[in-house]
VEXSEMAR-42649 format. One line per 2 residues: number of its first residue (from 1); their letters; for each residue y, x, z of C-alpha. Coordinates in steps of 0.05 Angstrom, whole numbers. Layout:
N
NUM = a = Y,X,Z; ...
This chain:
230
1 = xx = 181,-238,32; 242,-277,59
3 = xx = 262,-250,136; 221,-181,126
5 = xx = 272,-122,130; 266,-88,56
7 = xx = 286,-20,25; 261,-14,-50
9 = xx = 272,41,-95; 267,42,-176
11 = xx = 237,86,-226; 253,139,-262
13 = xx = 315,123,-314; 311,46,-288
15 = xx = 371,-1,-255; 369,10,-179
17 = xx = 341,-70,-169; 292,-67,-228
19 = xx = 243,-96,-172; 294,-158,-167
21 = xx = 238,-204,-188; 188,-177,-135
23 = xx = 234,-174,-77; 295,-211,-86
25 = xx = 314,-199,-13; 310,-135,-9
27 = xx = 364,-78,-3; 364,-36,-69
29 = xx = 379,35,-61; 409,71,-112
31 = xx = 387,133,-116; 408,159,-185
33 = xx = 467,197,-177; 446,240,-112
35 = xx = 414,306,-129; 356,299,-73
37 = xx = 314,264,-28; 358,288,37
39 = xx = 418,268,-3; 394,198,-3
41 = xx = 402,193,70; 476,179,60
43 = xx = 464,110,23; 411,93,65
45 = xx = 434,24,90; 394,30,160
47 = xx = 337,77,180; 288,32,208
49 = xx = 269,-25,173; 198,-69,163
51 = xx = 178,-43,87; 196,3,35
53 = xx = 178,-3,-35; 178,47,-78
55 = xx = 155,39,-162; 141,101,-204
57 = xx = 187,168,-187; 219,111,-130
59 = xx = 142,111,-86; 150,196,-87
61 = xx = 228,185,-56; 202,136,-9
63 = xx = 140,167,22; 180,231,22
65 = xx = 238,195,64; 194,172,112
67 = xx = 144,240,125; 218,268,136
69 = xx = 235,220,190; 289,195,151
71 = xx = 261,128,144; 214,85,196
73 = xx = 184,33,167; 118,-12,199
75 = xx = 90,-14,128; 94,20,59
77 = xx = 80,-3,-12; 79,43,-69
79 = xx = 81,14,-143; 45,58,-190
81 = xx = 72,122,-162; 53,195,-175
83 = xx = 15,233,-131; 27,291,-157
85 = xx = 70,284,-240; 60,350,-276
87 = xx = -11,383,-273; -21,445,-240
89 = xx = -89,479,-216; -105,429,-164
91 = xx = -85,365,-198; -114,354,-267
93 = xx = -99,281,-274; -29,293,-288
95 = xx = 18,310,-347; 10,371,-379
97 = xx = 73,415,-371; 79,427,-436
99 = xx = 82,354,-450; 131,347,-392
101 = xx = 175,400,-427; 186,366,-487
103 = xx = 202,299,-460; 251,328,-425
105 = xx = 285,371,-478; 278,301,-523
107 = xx = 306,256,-469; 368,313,-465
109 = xx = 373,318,-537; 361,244,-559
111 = xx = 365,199,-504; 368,130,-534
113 = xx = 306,143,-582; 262,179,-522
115 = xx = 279,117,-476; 253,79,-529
117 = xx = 186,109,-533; 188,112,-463
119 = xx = 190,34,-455; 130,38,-498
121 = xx = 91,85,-459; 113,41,-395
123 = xx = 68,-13,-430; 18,17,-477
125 = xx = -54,-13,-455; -25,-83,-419
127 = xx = -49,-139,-434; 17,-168,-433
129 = xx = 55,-110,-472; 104,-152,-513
131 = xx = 131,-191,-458; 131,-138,-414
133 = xx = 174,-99,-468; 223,-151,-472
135 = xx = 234,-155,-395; 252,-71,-388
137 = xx = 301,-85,-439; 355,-33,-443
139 = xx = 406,-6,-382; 464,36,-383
141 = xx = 436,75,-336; 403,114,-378
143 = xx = 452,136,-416; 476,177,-350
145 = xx = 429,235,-379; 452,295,-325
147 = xx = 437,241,-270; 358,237,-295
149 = xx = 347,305,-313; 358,319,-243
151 = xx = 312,279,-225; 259,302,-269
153 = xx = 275,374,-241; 251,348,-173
155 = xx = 184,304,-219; 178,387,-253
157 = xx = 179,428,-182; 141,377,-141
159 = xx = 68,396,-116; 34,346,-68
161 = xx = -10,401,-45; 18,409,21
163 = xx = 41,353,35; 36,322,104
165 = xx = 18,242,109; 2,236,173
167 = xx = 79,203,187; 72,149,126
169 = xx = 52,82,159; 4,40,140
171 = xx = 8,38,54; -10,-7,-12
173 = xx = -21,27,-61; -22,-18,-130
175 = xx = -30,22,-199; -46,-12,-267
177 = xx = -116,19,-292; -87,34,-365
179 = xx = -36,67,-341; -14,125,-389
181 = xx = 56,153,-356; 22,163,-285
183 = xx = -54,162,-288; -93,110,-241
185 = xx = -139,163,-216; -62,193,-184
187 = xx = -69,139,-130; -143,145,-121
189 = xx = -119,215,-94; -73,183,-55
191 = xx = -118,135,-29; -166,190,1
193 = xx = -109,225,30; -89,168,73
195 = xx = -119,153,128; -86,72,134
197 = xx = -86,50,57; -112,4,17
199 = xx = -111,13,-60; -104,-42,-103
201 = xx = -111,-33,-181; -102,-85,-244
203 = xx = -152,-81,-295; -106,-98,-355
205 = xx = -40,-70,-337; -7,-3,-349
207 = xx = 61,31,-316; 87,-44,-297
209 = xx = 48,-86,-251; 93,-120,-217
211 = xx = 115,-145,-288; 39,-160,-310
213 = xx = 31,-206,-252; 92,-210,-211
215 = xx = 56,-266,-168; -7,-228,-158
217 = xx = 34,-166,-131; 78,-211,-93
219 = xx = 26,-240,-52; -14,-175,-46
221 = xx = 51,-142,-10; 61,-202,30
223 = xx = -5,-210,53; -11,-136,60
225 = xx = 52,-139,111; 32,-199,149
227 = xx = -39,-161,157; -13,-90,187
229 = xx = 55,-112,222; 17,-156,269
């Protein structure tokens, strides 16, 4: 990915270059302490660039920055991102809000045991759990507890219902089929919603995949980007 022009953004409760490994030339934004996607805008390094990346909570931000028309990018890859996080009456494949609820009041309450859990849930189902688990590790970051909850304000009040996507440019989409923190069936949905994607999903990994097979996602974006920036 050496000489493309790359944004990527993190997930949830994650250092801002957690996708160091995937794209180690690419322009990490950090995103954490701004209270909202527009917000963002004043970090942004440049607003047009070749790809954006976006894992997990990062894929909503960068999808959203680019319907906006804060970003222009020729292609878009989204890691395991949400369509849509906490269920409502149109999305079922989503976390109950209830569930939702008390993550949040246990991530306020008791950070450093929640993130814990968390880590497992990030690889519960992969193949490759253990080192996976030892990878995430543990980041200060996380420990910056009014920054997240923000952030999972914006997860709590988001609805993908009426969303426009006719501005996003042609997108990957790659999702880990034992997935438990963001279903795979979320970027099925978001596979029939766009009308230039391709969806790409990894039989034995979970929340991670570019830790399950960094090589094998590496490729896939490259290829992906030589194929619809021609």
């Amino acid at each position: 990915m050496d000489g493309i022009n790359t944004l990527a953004f993190s997930g949830w409760a994650q250092p801002h270059d957690a996708l160091q490994s995937l794209l180690p030339h690419a322009q990490f934004v950090d995103y954490a302490p701004y209270s909202s996607v527009y917000a963002i805008k004043e970090i942004l390094p440049q607003l047009d660039v070749d790809l954006v990346v976006g894992w997990s909570l990062g894929g909503i931000i960068a999808r959203q920055l680019i319907q906006r028309g804060v970003l222009q990018a020729k292609a878009l890859v989204m890691i395991a991102a949400p369509y849509q996080y906490v269920r409502d009456e149109t999305v079922q494949d989503a976390m109950p809000q209830e569930t939702f609820e008390q993550f949040y009041a246990n991530y306020r309450d008791d950070t450093q045991r929640t993130i814990k859990r968390f880590h497992g849930l990030l690889v519960k189902g992969d193949s490759r759990m253990r080192d996976i688990l030892g990878a995430l590790g543990h980041h200060p970051s996380v420990e910056q507890v009014e920054r997240w909850l923000l952030w999972m304000d914006f997860l709590q009040r988001y609805s993908a219902e009426h969303e426009d996507y006719s501005m996003l440019p042609p997108t990957l989409l790659i999702h880990g089929k034992q997935d438990v923190v963001v279903p795979y069936a979320q970027s099925e949905m978001m596979h029939q919603k766009l009308s230039q994607s391709q969806l790409m999903g990894l039989e034995d990994a979970a929340h991670v995949p570019h830790l399950h097979d960094t090589k094998r996602v590496k490729d896939a974006i490259a290829a992906f980007y030589q194929e619809v920036a021609q």
